[in-house]
N, CA, C and O atoms as a Maestro MAE file, in Angstrom:
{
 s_m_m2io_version
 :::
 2.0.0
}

f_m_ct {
 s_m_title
 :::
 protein
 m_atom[308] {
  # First column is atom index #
  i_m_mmod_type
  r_m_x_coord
  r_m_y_coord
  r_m_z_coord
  i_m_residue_number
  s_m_chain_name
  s_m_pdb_residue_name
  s_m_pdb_atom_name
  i_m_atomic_number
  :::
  1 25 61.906 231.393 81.950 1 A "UNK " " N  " 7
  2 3 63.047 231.577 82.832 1 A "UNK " " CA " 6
  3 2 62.608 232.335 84.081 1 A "UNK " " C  " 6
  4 15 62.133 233.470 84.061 1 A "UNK " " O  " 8
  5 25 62.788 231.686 85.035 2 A "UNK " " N  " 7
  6 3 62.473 232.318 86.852 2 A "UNK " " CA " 6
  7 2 63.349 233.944 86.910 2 A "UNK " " C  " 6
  8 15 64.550 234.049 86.663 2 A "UNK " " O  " 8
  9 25 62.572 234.949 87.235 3 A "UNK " " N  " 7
  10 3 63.065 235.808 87.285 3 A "UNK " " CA " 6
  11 2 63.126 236.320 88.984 3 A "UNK " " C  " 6
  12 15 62.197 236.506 89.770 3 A "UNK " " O  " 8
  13 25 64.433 236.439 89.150 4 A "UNK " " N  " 7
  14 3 64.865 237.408 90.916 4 A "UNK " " CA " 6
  15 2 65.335 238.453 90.929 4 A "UNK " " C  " 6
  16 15 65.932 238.955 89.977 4 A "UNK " " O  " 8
  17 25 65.101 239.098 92.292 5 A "UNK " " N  " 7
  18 3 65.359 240.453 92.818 5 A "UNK " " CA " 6
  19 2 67.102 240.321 93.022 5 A "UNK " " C  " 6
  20 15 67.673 239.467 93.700 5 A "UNK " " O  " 8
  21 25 67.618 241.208 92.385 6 A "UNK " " N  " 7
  22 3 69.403 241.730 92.538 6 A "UNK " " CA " 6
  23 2 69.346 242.900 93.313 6 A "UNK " " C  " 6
  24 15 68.619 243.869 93.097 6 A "UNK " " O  " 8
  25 25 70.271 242.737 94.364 7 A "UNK " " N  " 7
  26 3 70.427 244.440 95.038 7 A "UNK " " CA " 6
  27 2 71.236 245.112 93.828 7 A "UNK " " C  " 6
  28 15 72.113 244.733 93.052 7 A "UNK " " O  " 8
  29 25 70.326 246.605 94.104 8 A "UNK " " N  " 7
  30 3 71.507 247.362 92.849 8 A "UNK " " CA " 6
  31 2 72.395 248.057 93.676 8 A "UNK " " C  " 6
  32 15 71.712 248.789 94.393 8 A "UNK " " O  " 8
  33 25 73.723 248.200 93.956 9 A "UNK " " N  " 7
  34 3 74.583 248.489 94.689 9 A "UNK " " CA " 6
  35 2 74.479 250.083 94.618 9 A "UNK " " C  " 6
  36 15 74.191 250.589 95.703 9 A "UNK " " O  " 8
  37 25 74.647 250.932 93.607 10 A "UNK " " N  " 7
  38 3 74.570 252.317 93.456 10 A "UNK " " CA " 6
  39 2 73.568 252.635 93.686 10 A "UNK " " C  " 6
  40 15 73.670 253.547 94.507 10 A "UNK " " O  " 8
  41 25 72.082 252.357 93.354 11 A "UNK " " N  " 7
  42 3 71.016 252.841 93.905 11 A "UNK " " CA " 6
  43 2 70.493 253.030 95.293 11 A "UNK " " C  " 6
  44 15 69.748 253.929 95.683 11 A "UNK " " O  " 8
  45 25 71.190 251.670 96.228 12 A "UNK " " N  " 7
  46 3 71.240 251.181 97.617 12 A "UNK " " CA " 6
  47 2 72.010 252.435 98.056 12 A "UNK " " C  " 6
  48 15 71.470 253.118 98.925 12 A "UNK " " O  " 8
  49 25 73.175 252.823 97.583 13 A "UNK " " N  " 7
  50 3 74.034 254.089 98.111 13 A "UNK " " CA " 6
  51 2 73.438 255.292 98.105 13 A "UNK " " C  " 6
  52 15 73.672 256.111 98.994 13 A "UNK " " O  " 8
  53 25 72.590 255.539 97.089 14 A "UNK " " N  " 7
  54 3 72.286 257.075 96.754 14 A "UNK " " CA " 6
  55 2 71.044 256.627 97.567 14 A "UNK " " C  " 6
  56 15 70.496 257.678 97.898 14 A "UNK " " O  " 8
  57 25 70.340 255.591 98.044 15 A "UNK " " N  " 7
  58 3 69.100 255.710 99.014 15 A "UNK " " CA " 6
  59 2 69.900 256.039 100.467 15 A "UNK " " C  " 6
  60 15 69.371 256.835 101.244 15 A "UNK " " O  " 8
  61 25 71.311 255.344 100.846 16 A "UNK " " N  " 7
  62 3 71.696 255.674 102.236 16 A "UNK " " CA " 6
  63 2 71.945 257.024 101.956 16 A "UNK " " C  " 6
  64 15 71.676 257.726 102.930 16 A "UNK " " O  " 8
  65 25 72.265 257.508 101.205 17 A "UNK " " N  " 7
  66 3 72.814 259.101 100.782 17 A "UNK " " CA " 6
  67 2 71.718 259.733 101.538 17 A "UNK " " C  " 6
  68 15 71.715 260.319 102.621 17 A "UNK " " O  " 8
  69 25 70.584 259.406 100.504 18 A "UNK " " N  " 7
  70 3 69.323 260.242 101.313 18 A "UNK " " CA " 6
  71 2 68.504 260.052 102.761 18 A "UNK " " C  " 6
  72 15 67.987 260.734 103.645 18 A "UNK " " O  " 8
  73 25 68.715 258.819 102.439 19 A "UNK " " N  " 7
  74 3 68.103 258.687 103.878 19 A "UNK " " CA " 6
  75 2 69.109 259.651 105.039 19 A "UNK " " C  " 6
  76 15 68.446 260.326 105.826 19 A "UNK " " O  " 8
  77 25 70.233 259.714 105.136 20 A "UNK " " N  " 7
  78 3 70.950 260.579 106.182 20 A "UNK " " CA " 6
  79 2 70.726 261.792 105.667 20 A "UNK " " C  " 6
  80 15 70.902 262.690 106.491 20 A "UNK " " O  " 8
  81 25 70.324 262.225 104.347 21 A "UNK " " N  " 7
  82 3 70.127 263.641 104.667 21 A "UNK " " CA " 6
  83 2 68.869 264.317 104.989 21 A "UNK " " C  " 6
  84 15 68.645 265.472 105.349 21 A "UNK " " O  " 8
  85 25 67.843 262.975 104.698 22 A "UNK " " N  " 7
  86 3 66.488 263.296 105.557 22 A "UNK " " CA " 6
  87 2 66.179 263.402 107.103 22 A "UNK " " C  " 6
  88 15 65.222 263.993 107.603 22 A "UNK " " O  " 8
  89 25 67.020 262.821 107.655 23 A "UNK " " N  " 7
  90 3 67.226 262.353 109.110 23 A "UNK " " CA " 6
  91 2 68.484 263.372 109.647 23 A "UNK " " C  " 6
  92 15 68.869 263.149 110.795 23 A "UNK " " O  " 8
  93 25 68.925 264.100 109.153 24 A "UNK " " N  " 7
  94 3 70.004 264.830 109.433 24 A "UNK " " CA " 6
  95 2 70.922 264.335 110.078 24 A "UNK " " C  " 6
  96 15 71.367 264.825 111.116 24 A "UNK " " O  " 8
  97 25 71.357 263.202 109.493 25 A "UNK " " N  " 7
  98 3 72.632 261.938 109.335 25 A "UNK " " CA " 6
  99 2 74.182 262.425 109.032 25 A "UNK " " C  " 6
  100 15 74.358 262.121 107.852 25 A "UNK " " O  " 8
  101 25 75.160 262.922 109.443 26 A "UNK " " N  " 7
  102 3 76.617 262.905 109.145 26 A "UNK " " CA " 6
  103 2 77.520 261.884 108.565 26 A "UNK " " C  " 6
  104 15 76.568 261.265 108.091 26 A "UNK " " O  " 8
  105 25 78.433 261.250 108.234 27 A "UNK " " N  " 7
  106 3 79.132 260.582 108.153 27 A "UNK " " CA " 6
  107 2 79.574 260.304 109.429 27 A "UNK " " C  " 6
  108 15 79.398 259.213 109.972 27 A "UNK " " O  " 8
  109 25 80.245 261.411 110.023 28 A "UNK " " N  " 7
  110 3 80.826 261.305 110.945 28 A "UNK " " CA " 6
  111 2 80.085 260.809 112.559 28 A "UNK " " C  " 6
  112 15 80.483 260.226 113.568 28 A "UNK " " O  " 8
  113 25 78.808 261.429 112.085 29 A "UNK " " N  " 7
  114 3 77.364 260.598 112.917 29 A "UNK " " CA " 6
  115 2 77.781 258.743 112.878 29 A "UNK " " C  " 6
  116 15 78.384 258.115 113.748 29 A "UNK " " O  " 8
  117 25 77.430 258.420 112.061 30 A "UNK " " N  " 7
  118 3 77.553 257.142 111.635 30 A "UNK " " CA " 6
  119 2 78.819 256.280 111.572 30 A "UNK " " C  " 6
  120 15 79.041 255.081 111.407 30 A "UNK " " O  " 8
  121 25 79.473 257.251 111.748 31 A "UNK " " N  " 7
  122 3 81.039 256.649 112.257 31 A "UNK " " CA " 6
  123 2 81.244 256.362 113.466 31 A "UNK " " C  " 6
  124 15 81.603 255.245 113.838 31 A "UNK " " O  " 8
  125 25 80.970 257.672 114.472 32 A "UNK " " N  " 7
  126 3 80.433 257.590 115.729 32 A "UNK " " CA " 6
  127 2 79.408 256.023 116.348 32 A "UNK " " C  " 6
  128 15 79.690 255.186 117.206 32 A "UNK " " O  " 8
  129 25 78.390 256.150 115.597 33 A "UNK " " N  " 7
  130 3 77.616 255.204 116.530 33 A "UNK " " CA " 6
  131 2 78.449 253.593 115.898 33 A "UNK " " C  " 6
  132 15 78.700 252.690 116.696 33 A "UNK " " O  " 8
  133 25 78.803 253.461 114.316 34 A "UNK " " N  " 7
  134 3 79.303 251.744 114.451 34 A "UNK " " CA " 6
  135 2 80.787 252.065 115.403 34 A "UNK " " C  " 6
  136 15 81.297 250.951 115.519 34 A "UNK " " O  " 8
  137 25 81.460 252.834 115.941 35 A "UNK " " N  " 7
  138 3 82.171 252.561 116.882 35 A "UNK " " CA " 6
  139 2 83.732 252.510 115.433 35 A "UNK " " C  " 6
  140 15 84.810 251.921 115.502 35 A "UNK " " O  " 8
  141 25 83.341 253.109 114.663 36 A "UNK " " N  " 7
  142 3 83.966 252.702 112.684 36 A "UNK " " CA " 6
  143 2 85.463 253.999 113.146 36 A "UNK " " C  " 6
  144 15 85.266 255.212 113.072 36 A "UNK " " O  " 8
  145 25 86.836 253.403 113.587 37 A "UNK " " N  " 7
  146 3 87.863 253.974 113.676 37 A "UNK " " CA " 6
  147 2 88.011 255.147 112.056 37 A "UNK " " C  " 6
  148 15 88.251 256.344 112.210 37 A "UNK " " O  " 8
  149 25 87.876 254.711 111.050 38 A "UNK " " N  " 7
  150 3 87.936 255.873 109.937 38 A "UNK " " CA " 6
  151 2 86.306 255.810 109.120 38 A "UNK " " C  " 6
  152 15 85.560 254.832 109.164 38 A "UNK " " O  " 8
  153 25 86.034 257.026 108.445 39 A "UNK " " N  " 7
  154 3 84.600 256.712 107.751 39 A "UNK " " CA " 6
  155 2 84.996 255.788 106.477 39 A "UNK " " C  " 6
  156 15 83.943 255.676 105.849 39 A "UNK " " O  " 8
  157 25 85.878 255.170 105.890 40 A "UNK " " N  " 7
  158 3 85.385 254.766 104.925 40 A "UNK " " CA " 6
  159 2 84.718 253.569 104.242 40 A "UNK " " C  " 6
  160 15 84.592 253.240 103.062 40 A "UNK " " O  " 8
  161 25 84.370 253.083 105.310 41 A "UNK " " N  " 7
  162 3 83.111 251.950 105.064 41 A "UNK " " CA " 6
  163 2 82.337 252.089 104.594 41 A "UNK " " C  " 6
  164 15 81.939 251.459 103.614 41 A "UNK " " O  " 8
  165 25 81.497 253.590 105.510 42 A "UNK " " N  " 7
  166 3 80.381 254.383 104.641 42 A "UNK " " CA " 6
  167 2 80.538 255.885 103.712 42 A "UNK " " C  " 6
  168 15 79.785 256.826 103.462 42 A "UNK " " O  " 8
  169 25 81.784 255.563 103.414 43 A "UNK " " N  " 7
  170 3 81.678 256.162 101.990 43 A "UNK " " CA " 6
  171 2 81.703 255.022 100.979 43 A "UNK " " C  " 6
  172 15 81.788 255.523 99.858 43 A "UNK " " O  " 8
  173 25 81.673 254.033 100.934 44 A "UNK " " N  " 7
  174 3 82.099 253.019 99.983 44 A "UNK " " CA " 6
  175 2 80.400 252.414 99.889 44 A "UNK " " C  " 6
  176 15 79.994 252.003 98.802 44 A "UNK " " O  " 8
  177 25 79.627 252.409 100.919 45 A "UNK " " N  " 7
  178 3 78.058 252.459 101.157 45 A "UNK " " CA " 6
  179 2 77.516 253.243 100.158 45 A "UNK " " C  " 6
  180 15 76.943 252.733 99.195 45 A "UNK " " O  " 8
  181 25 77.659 254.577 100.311 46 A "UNK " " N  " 7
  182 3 77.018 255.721 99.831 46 A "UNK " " CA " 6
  183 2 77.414 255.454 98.640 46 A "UNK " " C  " 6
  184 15 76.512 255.517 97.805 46 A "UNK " " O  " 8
  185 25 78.573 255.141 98.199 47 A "UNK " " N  " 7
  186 3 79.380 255.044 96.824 47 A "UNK " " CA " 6
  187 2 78.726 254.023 96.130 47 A "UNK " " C  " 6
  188 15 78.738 254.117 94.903 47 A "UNK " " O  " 8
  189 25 78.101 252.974 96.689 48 A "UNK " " N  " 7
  190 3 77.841 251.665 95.937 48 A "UNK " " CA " 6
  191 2 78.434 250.846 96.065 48 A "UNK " " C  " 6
  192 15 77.946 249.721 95.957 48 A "UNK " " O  " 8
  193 25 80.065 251.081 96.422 49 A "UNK " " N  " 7
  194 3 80.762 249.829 95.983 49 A "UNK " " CA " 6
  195 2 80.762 248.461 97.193 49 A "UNK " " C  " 6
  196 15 81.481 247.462 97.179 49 A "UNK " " O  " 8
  197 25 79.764 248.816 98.120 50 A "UNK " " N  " 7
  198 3 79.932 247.294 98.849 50 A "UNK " " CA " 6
  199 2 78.394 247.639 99.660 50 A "UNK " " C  " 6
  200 15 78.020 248.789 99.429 50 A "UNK " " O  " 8
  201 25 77.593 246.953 100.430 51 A "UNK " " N  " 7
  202 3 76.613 247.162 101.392 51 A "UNK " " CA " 6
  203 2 77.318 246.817 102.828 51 A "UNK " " C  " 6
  204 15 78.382 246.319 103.194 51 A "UNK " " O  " 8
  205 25 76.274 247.295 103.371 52 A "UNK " " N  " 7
  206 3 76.772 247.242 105.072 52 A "UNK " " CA " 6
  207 2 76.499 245.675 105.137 52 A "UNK " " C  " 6
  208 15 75.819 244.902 104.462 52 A "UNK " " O  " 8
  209 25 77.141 245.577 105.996 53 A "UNK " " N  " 7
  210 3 76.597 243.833 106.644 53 A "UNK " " CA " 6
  211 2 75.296 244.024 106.860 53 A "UNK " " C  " 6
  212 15 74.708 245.014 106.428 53 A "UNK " " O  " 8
  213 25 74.583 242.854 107.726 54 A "UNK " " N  " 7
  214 3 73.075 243.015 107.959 54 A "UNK " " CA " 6
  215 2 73.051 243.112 109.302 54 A "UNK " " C  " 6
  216 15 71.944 243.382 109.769 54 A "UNK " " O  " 8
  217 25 74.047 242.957 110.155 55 A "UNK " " N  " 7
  218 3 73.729 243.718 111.665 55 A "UNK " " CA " 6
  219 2 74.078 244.990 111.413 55 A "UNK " " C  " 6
  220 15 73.702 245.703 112.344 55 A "UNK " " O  " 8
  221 25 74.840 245.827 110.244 56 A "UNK " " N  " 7
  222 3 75.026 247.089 110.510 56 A "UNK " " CA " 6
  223 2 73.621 247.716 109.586 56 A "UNK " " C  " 6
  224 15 73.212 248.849 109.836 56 A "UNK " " O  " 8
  225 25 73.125 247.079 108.790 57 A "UNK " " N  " 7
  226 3 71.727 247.337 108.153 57 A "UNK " " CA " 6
  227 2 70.833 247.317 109.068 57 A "UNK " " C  " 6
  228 15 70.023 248.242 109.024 57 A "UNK " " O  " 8
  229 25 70.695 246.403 110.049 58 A "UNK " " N  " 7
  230 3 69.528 246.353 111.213 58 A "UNK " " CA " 6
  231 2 69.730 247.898 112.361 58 A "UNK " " C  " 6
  232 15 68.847 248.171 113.175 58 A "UNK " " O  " 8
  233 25 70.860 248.654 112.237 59 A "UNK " " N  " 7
  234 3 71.328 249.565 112.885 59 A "UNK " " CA " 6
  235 2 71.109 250.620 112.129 59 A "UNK " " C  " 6
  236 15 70.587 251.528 112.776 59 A "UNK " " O  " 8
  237 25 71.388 250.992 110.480 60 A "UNK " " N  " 7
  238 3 70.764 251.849 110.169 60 A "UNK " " CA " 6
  239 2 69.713 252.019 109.781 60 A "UNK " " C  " 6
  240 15 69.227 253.008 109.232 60 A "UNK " " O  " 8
  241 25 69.162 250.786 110.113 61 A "UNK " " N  " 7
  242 3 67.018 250.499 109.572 61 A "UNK " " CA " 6
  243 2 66.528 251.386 111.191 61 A "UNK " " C  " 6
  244 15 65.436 251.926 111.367 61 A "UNK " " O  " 8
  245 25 67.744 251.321 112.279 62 A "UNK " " N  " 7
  246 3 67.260 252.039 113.538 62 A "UNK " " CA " 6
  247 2 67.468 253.257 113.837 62 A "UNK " " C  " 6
  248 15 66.771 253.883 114.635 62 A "UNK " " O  " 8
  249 25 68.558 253.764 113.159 63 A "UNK " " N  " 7
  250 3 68.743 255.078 112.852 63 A "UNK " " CA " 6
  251 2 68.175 255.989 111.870 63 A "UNK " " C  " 6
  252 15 67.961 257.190 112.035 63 A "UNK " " O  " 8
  253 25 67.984 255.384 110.968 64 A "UNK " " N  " 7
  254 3 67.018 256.032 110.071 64 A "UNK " " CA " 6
  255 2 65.300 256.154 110.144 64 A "UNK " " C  " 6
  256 15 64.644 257.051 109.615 64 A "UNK " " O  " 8
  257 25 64.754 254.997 110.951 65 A "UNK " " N  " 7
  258 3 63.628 254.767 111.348 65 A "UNK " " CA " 6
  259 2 62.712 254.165 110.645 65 A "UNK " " C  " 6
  260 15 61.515 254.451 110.618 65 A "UNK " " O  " 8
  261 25 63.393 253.113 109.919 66 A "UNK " " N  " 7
  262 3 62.845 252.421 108.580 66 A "UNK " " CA " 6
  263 2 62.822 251.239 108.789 66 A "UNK " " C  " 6
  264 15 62.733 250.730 109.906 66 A "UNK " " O  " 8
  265 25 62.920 250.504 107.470 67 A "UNK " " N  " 7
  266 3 63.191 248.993 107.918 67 A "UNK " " CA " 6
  267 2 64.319 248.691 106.801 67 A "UNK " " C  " 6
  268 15 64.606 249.607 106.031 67 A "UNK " " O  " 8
  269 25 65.003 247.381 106.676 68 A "UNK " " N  " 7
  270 3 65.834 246.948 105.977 68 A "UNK " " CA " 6
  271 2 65.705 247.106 104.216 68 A "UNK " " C  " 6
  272 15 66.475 247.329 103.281 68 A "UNK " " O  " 8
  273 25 64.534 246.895 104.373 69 A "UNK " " N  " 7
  274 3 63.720 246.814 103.141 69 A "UNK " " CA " 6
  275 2 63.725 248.236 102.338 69 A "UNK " " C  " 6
  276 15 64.006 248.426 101.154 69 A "UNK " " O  " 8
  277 25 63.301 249.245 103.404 70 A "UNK " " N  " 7
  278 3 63.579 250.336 102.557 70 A "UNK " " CA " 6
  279 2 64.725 251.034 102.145 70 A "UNK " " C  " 6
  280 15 64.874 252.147 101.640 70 A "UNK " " O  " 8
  281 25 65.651 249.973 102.532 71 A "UNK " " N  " 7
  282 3 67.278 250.998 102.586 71 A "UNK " " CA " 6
  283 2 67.885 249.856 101.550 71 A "UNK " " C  " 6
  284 15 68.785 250.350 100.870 71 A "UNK " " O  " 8
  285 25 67.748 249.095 101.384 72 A "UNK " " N  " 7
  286 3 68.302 248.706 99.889 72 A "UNK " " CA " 6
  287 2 67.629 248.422 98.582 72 A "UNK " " C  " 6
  288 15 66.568 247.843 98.813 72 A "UNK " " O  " 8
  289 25 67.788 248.567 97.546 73 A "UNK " " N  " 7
  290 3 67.059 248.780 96.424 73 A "UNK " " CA " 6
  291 2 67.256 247.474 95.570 73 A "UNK " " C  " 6
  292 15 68.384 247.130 95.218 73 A "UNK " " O  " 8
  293 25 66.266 246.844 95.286 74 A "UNK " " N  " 7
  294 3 66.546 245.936 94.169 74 A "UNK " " CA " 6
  295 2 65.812 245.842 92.580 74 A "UNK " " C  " 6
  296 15 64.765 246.346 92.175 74 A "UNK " " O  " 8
  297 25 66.483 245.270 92.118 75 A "UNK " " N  " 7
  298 3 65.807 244.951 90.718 75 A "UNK " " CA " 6
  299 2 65.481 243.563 89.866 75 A "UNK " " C  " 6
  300 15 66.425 242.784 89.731 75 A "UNK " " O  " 8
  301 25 64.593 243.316 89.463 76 A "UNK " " N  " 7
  302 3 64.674 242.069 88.981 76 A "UNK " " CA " 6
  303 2 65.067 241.789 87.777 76 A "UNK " " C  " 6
  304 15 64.817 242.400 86.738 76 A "UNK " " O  " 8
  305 25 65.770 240.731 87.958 77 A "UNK " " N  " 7
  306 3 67.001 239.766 86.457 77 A "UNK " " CA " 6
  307 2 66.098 238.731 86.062 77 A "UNK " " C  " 6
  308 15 66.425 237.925 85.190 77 A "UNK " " O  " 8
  :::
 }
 m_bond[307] {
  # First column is bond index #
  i_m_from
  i_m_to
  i_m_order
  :::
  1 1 2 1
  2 2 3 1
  3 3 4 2
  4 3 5 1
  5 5 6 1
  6 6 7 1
  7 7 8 2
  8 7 9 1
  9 9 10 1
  10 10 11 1
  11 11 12 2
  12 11 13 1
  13 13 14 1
  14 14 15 1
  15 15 16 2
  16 15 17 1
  17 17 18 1
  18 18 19 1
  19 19 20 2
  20 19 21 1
  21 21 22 1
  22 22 23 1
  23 23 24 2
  24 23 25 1
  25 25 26 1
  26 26 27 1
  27 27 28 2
  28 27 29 1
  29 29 30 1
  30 30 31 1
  31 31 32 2
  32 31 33 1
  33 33 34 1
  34 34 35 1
  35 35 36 2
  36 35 37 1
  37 37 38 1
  38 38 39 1
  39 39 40 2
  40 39 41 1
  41 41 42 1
  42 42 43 1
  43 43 44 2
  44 43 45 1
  45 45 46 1
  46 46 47 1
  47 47 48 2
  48 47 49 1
  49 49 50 1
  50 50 51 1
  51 51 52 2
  52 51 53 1
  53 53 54 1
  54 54 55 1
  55 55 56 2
  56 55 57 1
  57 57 58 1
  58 58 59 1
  59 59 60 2
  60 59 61 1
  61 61 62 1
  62 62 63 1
  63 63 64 2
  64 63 65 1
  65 65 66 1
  66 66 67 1
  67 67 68 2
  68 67 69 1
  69 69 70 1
  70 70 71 1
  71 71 72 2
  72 71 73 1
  73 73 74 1
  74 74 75 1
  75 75 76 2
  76 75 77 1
  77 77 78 1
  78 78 79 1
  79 79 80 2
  80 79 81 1
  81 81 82 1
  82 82 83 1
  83 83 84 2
  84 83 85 1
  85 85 86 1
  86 86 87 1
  87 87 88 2
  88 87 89 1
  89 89 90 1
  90 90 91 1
  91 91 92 2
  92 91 93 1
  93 93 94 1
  94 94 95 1
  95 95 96 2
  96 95 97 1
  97 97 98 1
  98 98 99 1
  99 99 100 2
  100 99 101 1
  101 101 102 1
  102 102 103 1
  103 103 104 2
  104 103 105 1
  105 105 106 1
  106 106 107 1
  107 107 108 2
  108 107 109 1
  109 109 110 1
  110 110 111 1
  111 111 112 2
  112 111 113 1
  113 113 114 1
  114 114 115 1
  115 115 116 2
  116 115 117 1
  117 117 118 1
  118 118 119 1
  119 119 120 2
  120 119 121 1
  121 121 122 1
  122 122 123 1
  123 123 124 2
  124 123 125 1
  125 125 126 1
  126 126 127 1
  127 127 128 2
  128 127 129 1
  129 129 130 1
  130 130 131 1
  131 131 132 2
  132 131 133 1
  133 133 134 1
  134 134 135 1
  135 135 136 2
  136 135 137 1
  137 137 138 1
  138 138 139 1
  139 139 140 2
  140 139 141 1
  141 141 142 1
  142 142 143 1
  143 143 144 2
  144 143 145 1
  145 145 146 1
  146 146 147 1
  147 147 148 2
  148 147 149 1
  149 149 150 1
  150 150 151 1
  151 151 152 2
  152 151 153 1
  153 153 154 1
  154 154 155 1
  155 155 156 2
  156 155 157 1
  157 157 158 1
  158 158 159 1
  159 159 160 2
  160 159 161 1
  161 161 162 1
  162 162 163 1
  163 163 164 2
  164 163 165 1
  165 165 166 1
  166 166 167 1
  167 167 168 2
  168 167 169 1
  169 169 170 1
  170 170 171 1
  171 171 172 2
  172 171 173 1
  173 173 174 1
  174 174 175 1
  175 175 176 2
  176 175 177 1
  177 177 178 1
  178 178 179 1
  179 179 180 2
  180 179 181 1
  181 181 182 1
  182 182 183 1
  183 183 184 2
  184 183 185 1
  185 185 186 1
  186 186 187 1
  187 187 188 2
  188 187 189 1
  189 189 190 1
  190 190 191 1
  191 191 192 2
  192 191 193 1
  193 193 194 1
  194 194 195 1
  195 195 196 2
  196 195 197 1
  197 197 198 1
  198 198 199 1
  199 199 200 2
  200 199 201 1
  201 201 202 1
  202 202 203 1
  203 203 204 2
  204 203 205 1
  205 205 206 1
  206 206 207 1
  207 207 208 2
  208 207 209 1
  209 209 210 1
  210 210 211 1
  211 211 212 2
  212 211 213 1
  213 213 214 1
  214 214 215 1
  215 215 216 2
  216 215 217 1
  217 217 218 1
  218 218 219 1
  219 219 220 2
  220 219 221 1
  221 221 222 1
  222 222 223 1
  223 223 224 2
  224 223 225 1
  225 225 226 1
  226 226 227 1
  227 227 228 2
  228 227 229 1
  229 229 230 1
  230 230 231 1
  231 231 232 2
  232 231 233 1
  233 233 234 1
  234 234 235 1
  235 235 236 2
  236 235 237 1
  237 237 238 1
  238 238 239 1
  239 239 240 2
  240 239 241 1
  241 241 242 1
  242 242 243 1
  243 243 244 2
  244 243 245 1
  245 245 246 1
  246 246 247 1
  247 247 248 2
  248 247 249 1
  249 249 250 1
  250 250 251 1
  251 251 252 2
  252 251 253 1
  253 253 254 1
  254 254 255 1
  255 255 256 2
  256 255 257 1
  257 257 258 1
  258 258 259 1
  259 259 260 2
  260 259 261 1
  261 261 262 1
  262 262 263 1
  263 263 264 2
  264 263 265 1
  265 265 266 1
  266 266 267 1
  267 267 268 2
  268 267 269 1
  269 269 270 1
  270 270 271 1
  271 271 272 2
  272 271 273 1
  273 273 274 1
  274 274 275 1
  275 275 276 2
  276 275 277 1
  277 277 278 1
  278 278 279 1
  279 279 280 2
  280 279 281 1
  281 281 282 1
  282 282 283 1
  283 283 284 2
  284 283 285 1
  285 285 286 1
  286 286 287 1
  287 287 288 2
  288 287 289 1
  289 289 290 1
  290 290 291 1
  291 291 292 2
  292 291 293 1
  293 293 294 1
  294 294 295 1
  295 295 296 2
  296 295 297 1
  297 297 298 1
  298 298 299 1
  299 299 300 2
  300 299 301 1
  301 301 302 1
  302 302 303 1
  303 303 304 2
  304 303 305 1
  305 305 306 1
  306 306 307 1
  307 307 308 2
  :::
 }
}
């Protein structure tokens, strides 16, 4: 049986978690730059329960100073 990479949604969160607190990242930082009227997009990020789109991933691969790759986590099924 072919085995693939699954994003793990909670792990992906607790990596944006850190990554803003390595980079000395706010919420309210990141609310600021997507232009995001309330934060809770990226609490629901941090939380697991959804990922950013991939133009807002290409934005925090630029804010964080990484790449896409390192900001979401996967596992293989």
């Amino acid at each position: 049986m072919y085995k693939y990479p699954v994003i793990d949604l909670v792990e992906t969160g607790k990596n944006i978690t850190r990554l803003m607190k390595v980079n000395g990242i706010k919420v309210t930082d990141l609310q600021e730059i997507f232009g995001f009227e309330y934060p809770q997009a990226i609490y629901k990020w941090k939380r697991g329960e959804c990922l950013p789109t991939v133009d807002n991933l290409i934005i925090l691969a630029s804010v964080f100073k990484t790449t896409i790759d390192k900001i979401i986590v996967t596992n293989i099924k």
